[in-house]
VEXMISE-161809 format. One record per residue (C-alpha): residue number from 1; x, y, z. Coordinates in steps of 0.5 Angstrom, whole numbers, padded with zeros to 4 digits, m for minus. Layout:
N
 seq  east north    up
 NUM     X     Y     Z
...
This chain:
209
 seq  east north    up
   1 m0070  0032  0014
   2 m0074  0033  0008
   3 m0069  0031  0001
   4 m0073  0036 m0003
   5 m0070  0032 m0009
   6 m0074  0026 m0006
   7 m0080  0030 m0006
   8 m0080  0032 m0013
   9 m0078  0025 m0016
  10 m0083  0022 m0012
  11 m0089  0027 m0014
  12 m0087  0025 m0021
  13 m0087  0017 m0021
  14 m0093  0017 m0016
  15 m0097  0022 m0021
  16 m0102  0016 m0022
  17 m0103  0014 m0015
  18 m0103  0021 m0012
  19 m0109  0023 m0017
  20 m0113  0018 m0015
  21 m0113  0018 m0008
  22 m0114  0026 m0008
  23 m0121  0028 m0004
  24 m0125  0033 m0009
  25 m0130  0035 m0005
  26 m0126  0035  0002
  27 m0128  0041  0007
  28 m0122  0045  0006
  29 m0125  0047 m0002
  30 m0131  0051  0002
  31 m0125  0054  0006
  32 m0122  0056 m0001
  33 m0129  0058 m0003
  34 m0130  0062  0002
  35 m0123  0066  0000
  36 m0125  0067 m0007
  37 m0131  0071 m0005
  38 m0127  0076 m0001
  39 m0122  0077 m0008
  40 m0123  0082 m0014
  41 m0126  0079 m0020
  42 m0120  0081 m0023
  43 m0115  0077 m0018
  44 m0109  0073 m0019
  45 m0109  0067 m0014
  46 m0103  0063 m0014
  47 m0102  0056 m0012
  48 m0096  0055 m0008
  49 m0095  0046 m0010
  50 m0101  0046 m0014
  51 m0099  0038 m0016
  52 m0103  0036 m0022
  53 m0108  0043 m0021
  54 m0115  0038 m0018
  55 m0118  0039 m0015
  56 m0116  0047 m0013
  57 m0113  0050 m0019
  58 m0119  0049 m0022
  59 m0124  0052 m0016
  60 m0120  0058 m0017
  61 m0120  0059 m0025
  62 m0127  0058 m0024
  63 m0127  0064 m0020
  64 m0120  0068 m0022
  65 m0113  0068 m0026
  66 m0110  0062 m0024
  67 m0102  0061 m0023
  68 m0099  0055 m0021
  69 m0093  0052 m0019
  70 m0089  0046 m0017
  71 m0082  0042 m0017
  72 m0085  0036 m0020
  73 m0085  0037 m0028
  74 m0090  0031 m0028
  75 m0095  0034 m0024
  76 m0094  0041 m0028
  77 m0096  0037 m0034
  78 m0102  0034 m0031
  79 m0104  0041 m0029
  80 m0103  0044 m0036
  81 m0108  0039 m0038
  82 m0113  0039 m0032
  83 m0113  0046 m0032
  84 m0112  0050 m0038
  85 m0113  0058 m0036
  86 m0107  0056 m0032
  87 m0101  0060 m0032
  88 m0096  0053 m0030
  89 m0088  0054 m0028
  90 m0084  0050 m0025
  91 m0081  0053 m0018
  92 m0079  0052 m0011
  93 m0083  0055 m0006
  94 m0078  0059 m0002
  95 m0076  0063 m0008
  96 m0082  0063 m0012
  97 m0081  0065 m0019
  98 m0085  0071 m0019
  99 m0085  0078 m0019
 100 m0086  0082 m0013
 101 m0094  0084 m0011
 102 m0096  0080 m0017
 103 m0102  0076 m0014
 104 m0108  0077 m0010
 105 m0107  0070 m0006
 106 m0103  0065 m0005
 107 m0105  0058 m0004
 108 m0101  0052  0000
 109 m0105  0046  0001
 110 m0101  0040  0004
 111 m0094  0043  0000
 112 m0091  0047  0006
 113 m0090  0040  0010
 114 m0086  0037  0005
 115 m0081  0043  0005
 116 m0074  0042  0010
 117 m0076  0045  0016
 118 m0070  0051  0017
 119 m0074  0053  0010
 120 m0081  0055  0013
 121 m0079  0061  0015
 122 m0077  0063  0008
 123 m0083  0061  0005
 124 m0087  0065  0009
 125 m0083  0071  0007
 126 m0083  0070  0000
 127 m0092  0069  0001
 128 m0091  0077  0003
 129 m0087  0077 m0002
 130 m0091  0076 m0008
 131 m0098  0078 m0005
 132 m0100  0085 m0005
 133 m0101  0089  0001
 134 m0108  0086  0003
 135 m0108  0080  0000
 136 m0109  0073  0004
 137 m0105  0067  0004
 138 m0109  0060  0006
 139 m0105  0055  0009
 140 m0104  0049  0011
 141 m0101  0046  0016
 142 m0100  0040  0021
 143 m0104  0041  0027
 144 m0098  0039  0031
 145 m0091  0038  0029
 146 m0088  0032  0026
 147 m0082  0029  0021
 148 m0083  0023  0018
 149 m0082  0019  0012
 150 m0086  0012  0009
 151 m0082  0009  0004
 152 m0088  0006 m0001
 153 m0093  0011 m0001
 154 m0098  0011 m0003
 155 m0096  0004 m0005
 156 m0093  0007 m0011
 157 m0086  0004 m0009
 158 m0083  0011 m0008
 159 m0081  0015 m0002
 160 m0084  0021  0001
 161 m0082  0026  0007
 162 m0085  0031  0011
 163 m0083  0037  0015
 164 m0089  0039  0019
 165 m0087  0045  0023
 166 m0094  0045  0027
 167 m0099  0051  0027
 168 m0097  0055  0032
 169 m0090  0055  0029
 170 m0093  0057  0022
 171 m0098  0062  0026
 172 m0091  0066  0028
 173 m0087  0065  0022
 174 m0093  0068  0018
 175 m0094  0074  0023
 176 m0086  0075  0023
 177 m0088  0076  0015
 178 m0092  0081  0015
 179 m0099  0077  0016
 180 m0105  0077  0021
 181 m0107  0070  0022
 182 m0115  0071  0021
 183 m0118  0065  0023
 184 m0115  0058  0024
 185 m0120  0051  0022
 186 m0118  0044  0024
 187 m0119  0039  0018
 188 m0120  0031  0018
 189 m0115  0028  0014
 190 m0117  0024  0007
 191 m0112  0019  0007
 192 m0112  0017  0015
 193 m0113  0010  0016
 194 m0118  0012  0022
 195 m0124  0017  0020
 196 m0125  0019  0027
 197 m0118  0021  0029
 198 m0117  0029  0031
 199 m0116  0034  0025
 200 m0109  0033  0025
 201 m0109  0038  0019
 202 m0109  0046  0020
 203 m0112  0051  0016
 204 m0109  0058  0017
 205 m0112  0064  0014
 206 m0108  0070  0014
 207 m0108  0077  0010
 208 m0102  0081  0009
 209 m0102  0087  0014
């Protein structure tokens, strides 16, 4: 069971090591691209985890007013620095520090896998929460369900803990929302010792009924 304390004392001690393993150019930024053309040009696009606010926070203020929130202090300093236009506050996903029907979007891009299980439901609401009625939330899941730990992640010396829920049961929790999953794309993993394995990673794209 994920300690969401873990999670984000270890997201500030692995700052450095986390950054350097993030893919800026990695096939779900054009899947966030392609978000982002859909929106208004004045839309306001929160990033629900946004970690240090690279490489997506920034596509997004490109393109729209960014906001971000993260339980990690650090990474919320980072992005401060990373993406100035940025609106940063520090938060936990399962009661978001926004108003409601405040943002056109909301983004999770590897952020509700590290949330306890019992909580996903939760998050899910509080996306329709705070998105105006035909507004989207692009999520990211593990393709299957799964629950680990690594002790030495990224070879930082502090843990890390993950809750993945699995697409299907994330596709479910978001139409109980209020959501119409639109599309579902499998998508490799950056980090994967094996480049070949199946798309362990699931991004679902769904728009507020």
């Amino acid at each position: 069971m994920v300690d969401k304390r873990t999670v984000r004392r270890s997201y500030d001690a692995l700052a450095d090591a986390y950054a350097a393993e993030r893919d800026d150019d990695g096939p779900e930024m054009a899947l966030l691209d392609e978000l982002l053309d859909e929106l208004p040009a004045d839309a306001r696009v929160l990033d629900a985890g946004c970690g240090n606010g690279e490489p997506v926070l920034r596509a997004v203020a490109a393109e729209a007013e960014p906001i971000g929130v993260d339980v990690s202090r650090e990474q919320l300093r980072r992005t401060a620095g990373n993406v100035p236009a940025a609106a940063v506050t520090q938060g936990d996903m399962a009661a978001l520090p926004l108003r409601d029907d405040s943002v056109d979007a909301v983004l999770a891009f590897w952020s509700l896998i590290h949330v306890p299980f019992e909580e996903h439901a939760t998050v899910a609401a509080e996306f329709a929460r705070v998105v105006r009625p035909g507004g989207y939330a692009l999520v990211c899941e593990g393709t299957g369900s799964w629950e680990g730990e690594n002790r030495d992640w990224l070879g930082g010396g502090a843990p890390m803990e993950w809750n993945m829920a699995g697409a299907e049961t994330t596709r479910e929790q978001l139409r109980d929302a209020g959501f119409t999953v639109e599309a579902a794309r499998g998508v490799p993993d950056s980090l994967a010792d094996d480049p070949d394995e199946p798309d362990p990673w699931t991004f679902l794209l769904a728009r507020l009924d």
